[in-house]
N, C-alpha and C positions, 0 to 999 in steps of 0.2 A: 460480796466483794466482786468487782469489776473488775476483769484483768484484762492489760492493752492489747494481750492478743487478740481475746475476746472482742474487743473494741473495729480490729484493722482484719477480721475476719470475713470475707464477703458474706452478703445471703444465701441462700438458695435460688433468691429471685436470678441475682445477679449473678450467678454462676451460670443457672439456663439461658440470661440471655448471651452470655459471653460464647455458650456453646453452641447456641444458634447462628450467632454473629458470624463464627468461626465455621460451621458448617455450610451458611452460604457466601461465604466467601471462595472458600474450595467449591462448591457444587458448580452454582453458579455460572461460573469462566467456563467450566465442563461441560452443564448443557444447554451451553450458547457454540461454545464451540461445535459440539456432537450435532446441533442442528441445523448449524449453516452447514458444515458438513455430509450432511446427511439429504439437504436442499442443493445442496452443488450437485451430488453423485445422482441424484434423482432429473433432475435439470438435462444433464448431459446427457443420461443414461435417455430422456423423452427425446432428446435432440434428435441421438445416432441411432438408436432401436428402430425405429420405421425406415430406415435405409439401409438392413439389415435382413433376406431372405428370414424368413421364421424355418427356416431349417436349418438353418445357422445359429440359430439362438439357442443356448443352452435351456431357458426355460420351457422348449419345446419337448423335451428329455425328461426335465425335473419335474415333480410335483408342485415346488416351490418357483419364485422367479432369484433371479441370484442379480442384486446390486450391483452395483458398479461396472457391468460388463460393458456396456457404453463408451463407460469415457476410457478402460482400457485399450478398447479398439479408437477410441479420438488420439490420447497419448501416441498412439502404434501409427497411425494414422499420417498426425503430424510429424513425428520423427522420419516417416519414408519420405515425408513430404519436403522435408528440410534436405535431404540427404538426396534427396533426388533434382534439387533445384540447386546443390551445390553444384553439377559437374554441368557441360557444356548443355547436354539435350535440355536438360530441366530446365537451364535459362530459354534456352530458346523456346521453350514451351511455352513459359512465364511473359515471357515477351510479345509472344501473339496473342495470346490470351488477353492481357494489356493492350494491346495493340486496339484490339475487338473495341475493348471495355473505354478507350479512348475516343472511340468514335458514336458513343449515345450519350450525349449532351447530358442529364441529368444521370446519371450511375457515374459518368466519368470525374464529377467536382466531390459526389461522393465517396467513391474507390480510396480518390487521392486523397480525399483529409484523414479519411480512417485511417490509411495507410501510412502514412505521415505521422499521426498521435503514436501509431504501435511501434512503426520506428523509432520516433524521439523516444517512447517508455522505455522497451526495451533493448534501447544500444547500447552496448557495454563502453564504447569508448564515448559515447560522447558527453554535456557537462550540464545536460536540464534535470535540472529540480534533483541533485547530487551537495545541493549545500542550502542551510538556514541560514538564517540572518534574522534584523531586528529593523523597524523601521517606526519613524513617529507617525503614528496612527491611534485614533484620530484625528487628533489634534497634538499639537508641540509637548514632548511634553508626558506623550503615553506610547510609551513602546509596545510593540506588538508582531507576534512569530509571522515572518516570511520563510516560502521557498525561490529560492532564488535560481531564474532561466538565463535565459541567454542574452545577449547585448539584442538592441532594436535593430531591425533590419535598416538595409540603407535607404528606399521608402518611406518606413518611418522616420529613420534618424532627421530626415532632411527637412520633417515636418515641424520636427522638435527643438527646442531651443538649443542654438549652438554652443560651444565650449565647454557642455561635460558629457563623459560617455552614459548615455541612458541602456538602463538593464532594467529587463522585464523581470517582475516578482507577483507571485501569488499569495493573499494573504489569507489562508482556509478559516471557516468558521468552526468555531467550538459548537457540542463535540462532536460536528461531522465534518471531517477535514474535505470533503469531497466536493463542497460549496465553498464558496467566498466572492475575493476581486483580485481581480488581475489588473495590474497598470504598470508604467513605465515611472521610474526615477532616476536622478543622479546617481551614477556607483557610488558618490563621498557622501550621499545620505542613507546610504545601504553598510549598517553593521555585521560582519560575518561572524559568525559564530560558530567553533569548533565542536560542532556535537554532528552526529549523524544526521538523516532524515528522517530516522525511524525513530530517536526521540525525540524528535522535534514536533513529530504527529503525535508519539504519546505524550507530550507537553500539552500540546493541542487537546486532543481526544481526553483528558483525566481533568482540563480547566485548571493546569497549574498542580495536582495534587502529586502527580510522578516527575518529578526532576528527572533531568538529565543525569544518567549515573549512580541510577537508583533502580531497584529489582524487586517488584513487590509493597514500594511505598520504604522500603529501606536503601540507605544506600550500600552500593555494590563493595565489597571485602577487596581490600589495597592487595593486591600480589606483593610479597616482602621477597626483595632480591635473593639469590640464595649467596647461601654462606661460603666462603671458600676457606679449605682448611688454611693453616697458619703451615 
């Protein structure tokens, strides 16, 4: 006799692979993680270590060599660097410097764009690529994740069809958000959507499998108000 537990009882097979499944699921994230990590601190550490007296270098000392000392002196680095180009000398340093780098024709168009991308990235107040959106691509009909920049410049605008405001969007390619197309459209063809950037990339980046509002392929646990006594 046959009993239905017996029946709805997994294999063995299918328990090894569930616990495989389940081990690289955790591993996995872990050592991709540990290896870009591990290629950043190495990266940095070849950057700054030859700019570095080797009697300054602790590996000088050790029998071993010690990681990350590099990009602790770039961190240190950059912090004196920020803090020292906040008060008046440090502009004016930055200024001649600039100055210099303004008058060699090819360093000068490159300075500027670089300089320009790490501003727009890293400005806290300003409003590039801070909102998604949805746009028909590519054809009527198929919607597809935008980040959404800034209005067209007045050079542009004047190129472009008059009486709607054109907004430039980027549309990344799955799963590497770091490619795509950039072009201009109407704002009233441009749907905004309430989600971050950060899931908008892992919208991108998973091919639809990670929704918005979701933690692990689950969605995220509702915070329930609290209770106020009676």
């Amino acid at each position: 006799m046959i009993l239905a537990t017996d029946i709805l009882r997994p294999t063995w097979g299918a328990r090894l692979r569930r616990y495989f499944l389940t081990g690289l699921v955790i591993a996995a994230p872990l050592a991709i993680t540990a290896s870009v990590t591990w290629w950043f601190i190495n990266f940095i550490d070849g950057l700054v270590k030859p700019l570095i007296p080797s009697s300054y270098l602790p590996d000088a000392y050790l029998p071993y060599p010690v990681p990350g000392f590099g990009l602790v002196i770039a961190l240190v680095g950059l912090t004196l660097l920020g803090f020292l180009t906040a008060n008046l000398v440090g502009r004016s340093l930055i200024g001649a410097g600039e100055a210099i780098l303004d008058r060699m024709p090819v360093v000068r168009s490159l300075y500027k764009g670089v300089k320009q991308v790490f501003e727009t990235i890293f400005s806290q107040s300003g409003t590039s690529f801070r909102k998604v959106g949805m746009v028909q691509f590519p054809q009527p009909g198929m919607w597809s994740i935008v980040f959404i920049a800034q209005g067209a410049a007045p050079d542009i605008a004047g190129r472009l069809p008059d009486g709607d405001e054109q907004v430039g969007v980027f549309l990344p390619c799955t799963p590497n958000p770091t490619t795509g197309f950039f072009f201009y459209l109407p704002r009233r063809e441009i749907v905004e959507l309430a989600i971050s950037v950060e899931d908008g990339a892992k919208l991108i980046m998973s091919a639809g499998l990670i929704q918005p509002g979701e933690q692990g392929g689950k969605p995220k646990p509702e915070l329930k108000p609290p209770v106020t006594p009676p």
